[in-house]
N, C-alpha and C positions, 0 to 999 in steps of 0.2 A: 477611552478609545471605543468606537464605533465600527464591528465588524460584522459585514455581511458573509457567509463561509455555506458554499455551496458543493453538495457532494452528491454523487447519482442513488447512491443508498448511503441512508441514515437510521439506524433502526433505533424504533421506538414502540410502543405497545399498538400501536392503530397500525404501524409499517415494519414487522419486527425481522423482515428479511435480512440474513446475513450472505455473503460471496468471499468475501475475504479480509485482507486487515485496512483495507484501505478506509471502511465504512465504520470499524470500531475505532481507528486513529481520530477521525472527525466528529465520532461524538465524543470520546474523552476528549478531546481536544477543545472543543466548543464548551463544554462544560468547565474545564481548568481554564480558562479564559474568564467564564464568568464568577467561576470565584475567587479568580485577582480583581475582581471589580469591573471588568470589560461589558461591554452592552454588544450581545450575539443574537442575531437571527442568524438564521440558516432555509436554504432552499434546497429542496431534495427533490429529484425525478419521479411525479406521480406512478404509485404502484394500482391505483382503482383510478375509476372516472370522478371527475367531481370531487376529488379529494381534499375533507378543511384543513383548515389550519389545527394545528395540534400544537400544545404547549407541554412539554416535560420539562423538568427541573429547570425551571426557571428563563427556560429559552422557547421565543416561538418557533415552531417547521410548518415553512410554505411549501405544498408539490407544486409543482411547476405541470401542469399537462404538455404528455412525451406528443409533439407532432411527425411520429412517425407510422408505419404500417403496425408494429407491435411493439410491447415495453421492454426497456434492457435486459439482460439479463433471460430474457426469454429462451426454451430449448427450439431450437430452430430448422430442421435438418434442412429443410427446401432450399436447394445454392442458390436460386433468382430471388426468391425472397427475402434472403439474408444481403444478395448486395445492392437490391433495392434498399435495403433497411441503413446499408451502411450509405449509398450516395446519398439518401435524401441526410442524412445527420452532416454530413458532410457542407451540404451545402444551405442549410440553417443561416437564417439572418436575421432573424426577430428572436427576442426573451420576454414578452409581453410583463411576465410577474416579477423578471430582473428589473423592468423599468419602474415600475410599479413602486418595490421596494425600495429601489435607491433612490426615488423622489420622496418618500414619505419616512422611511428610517433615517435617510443620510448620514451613509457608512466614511469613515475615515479610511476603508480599505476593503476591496473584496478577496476574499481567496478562496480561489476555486481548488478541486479536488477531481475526483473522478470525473470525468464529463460525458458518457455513454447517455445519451436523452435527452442531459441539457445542452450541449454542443457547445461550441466554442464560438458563438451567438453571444454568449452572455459575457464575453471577453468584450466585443464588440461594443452593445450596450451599455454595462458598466464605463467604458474607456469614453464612450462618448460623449457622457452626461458626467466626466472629468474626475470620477473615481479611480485611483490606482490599482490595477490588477495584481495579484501576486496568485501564482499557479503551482503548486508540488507534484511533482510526478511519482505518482502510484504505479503506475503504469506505462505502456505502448502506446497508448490511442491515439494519439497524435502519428505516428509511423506507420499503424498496423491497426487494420478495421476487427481484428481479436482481440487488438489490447494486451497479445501477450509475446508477437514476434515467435511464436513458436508453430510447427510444421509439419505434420508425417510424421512425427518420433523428437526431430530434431530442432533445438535452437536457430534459429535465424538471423546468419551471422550479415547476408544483406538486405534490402529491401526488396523483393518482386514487385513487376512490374500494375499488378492486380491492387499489390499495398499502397502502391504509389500512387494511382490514378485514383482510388476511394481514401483518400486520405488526404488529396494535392491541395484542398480550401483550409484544411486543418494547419498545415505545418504554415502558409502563407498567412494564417490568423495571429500568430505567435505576435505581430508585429504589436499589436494592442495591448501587450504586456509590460509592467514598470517592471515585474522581477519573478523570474524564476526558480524553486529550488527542488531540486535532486533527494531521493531520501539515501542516495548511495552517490559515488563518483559513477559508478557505472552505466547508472541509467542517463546521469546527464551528460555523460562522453557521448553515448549512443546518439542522442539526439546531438548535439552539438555539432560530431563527424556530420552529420548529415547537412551541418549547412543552417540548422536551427537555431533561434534566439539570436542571429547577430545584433539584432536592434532591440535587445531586452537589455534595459541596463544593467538591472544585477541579476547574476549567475552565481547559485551558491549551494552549498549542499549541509542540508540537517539532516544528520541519520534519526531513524528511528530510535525511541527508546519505550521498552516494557510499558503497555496504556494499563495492565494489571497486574502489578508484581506480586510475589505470594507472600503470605503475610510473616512468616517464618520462616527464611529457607537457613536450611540444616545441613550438615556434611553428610552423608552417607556412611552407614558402618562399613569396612572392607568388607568383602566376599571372596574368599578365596576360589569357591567352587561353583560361581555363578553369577555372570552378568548382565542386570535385566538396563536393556534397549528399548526407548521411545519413540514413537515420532506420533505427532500430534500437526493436525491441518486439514486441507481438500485431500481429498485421497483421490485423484487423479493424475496423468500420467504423465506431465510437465513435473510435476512434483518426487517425480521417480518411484512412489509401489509399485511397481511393476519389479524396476531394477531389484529394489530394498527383498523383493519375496523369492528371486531366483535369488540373490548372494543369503538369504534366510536358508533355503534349500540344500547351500552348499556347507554347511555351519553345522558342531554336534552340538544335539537340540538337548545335552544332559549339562551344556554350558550357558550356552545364552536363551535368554528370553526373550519375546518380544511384546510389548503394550502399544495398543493402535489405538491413539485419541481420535474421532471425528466422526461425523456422520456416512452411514454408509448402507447400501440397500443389503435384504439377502444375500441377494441374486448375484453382486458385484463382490459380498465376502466368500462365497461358493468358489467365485472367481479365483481370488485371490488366495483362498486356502490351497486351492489345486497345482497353485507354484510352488508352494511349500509343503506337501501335504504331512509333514514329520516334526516340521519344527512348533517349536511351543509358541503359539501365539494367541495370544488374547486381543481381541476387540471390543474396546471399553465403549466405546460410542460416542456422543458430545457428554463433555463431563469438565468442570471448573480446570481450569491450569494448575491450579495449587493439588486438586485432587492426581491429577498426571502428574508433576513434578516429584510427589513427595514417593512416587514408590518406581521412579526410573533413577538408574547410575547413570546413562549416556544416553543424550537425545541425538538422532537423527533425520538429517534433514536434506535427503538424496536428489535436490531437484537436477534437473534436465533444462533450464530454462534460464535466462538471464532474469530470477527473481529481483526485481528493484531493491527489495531493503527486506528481508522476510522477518516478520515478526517475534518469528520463534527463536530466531537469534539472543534477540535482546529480551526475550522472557526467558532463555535457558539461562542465561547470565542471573540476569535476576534471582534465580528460582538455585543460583550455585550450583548447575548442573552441564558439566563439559560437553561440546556438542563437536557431532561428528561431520561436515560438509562436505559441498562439492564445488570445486572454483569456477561454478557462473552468479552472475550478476555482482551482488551487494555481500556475496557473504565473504571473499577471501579481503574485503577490507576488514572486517570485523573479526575474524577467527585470526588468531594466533598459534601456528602450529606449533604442538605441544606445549604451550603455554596458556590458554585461554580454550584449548580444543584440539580440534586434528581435522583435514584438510586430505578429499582423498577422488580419484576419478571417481565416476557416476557408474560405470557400468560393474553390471554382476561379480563380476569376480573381484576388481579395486576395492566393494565395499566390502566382500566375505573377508578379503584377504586383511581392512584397515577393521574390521569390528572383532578379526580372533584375536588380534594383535593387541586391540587392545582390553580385550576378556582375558588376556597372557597377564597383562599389569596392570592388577586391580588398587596397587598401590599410589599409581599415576594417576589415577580415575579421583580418588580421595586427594592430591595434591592437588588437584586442578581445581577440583571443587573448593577445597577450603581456597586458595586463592581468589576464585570467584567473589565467597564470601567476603572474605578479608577486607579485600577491593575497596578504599577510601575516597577511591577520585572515580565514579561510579556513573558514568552519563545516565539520568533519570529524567524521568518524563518532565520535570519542572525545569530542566534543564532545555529538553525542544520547548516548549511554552515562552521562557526566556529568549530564546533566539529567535524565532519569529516573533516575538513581542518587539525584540531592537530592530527589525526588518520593516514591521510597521510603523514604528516611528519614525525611522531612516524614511522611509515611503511619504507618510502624513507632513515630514518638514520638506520633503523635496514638493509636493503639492504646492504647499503653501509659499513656498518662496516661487514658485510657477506663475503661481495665481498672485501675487503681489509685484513680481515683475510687469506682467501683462496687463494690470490695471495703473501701472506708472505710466506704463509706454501707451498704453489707449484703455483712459475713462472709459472709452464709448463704447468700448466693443465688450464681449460676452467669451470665456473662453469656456471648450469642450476637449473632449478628448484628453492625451496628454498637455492641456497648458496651451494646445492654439487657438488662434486668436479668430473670431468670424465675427466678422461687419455684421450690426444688428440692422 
């Protein structure tokens, strides 16, 4: 199988930029592809000008040059600049290096990923030169020129009229698609309500599983007199520190603890210290998962936002460590209250009140965990690889019966796109 699997970051030693999980899925991913055997390029959103080709383990990465005012991902404050930046992506109609590739690798399938630079352009292209699209939602971008549907503080439970109008070429592009998949029910209801994917034939959802699981995970000895609390990610405010450091504030700091995995300025832990200025917290910084896992009881994971599928879900599982939520997006499919974790509102006082409660039963903490472990029927990352592996065959046979149709019924013509047919 011939996969072309394009993502807006891919990090590798010449592009080593990281934003969230969506760019780590895509390289494990591409990688466990190719060592089932699979043949992967991948195209990723120029981070420099003139950027080569670059070959890591075994897979080529082509950047694509972004044809917009600035590159993704970029800090932006200026409001006309940023919706210059979102109309012109919007209304993108070339992929020069998409075309490129699929003439000369000729992929049995593309799937796209984040699209922030490459646009939904290369939906286009690929679909027209009669390769099958398959697209995973990481994200909004299709709904929302943020990508994240989030607002002032708060989740974004409809569309504004501003999301609509710089986004209106994105959701009408969907039509160039053979197959859709959700990494939650959540994020593809969202789209869906709205009217999206009528004319994708399959709609389906593969959750997330752990791209790095730890290499030993352990039960936790009981603590009667102290329960250390994690959370590991973007430390930003979709994410809920904010919330996580006032319910920290309201907490006695001679019981719980707190370990903050992730990258974070002074300035912004100054910040952050000043909401709790009593409670025991430690800021580890970026540091491996297996090093955060092995010395937290209960990960927390306080977001604010309709998170698609959050990572940290399915590395606490992995990692046999009970996780504490909050019911938007992707996680109240995957938490099982008091059985797999505990499920609790976002704001300050919900989480003070669900993390003393469970600093009261440290006993619970140790059950949940060895269940974790125990866990025989274990969704693993070879697991997502397998499903979209049956996705692209399902895809590759329906081509081919397209294209053998249409050369019964007319020798003469040439088809593109999905399987139609144009007079040469």
């Amino acid at each position: 199988m011939k996969v072309l699997l394009t993502s807006t970051l891919y990090p590798t030693p010449q592009a080593p930029k990281i934003v969230g999980g969506a760019e780590i899925f895509a390289r494990r991913f591409a990688e466990g592809l190719v060592q089932r055997g699979d043949e992967v390029e991948v195209i990723r959103a120029a981070s420099a000008p003139q950027q080569a080709r670059e070959s890591c383990n075994g897979i080529d990465i082509y950047s694509a040059p972004v044809q917009n005012i600035y590159l993704p991902f970029t800090e932006q404050k200026n409001v006309a600049l940023r919706s210059i930046w979102h109309a012109v992506d919007d209304w993108q109609m070339q992929a020069p290096l998409i075309a490129e590739r699929v003439r000369a690798f000729k992929p049995d399938v593309m799937h796209s990923n984040n699209l922030s630079g490459l646009t939904t352009a290369i939906w286009r292209v690929a679909a027209h030169l009669g390769v099958p699209v398959l697209h995973t939602l990481h994200d909004y971008y299709l709904t929302c020129p943020r990508c994240s549907r989030f607002d002032k503080g708060r989740a974004c439970e409809h569309t504004c009229t501003s999301c609509g109008i710089l986004s209106y070429h994105r959701k009408r592009a969907t039509h160039w698609l053979s197959a859709v998949v959700g990494v939650s029910e959540r994020v593809l209801s969202i789209h869906t309500d709205m009217g999206m994917f009528t004319e994708t034939p399959i709609r389906t959802v593969i959750r997330n599983a752990s791209t790095e699981p730890p290499r030993e995970p352990y039960p936790r000895p009981i603590c009667t007199t102290e329960v250390t609390f994690g959370f590991i990610g973007r430390l930003t405010e979709e994410k809920g520190i904010d919330n996580l450091m006032r319910a920290l504030a309201m907490l006695p700091h001679d019981r719980i603890r707190m370990l903050i995995a992730g990258r974070v300025s002074d300035e912004e832990q100054r910040r952050l210290r000043a909401l709790a200025p009593d409670a025991r917290i430690e800021f580890m910084g970026f540091v491996s998962p297996d090093d955060f896992y092995r010395q937290v009881d209960v990960v927390v994971a306080p977001s604010i936002w309709h998170d698609p599928g959050p990572l940290v879900v399915a590395d606490a599982k992995a990692a046999g460590r009970p996780l504490l939520g909050t019911p938007f997006g992707g996680m109240p499919e995957v938490i099982e209250h008091g059985v797999t974790g505990w499920l609790t509102e976002a704001d300050p006082q919900s989480l003070a009140g669900s993390m003393l409660a469970i600093a009261a039963d440290p006993h619970k903490i140790d059950e949940i965990s060895r269940r974790l472990i125990a866990d025989t029927n274990k969704w693993v990352f070879a697991d997502v690889l397998s499903s979209y592996k049956n996705l692209y065959e399902q895809l590759r046979q329906q081509r081919m019966s397209r294209l053998h149709a249409a050369t019964a019924d007319a020798p003469l013509g040439r088809t593109v796109g999905k399987g139609r047919l144009i007079p040469r």
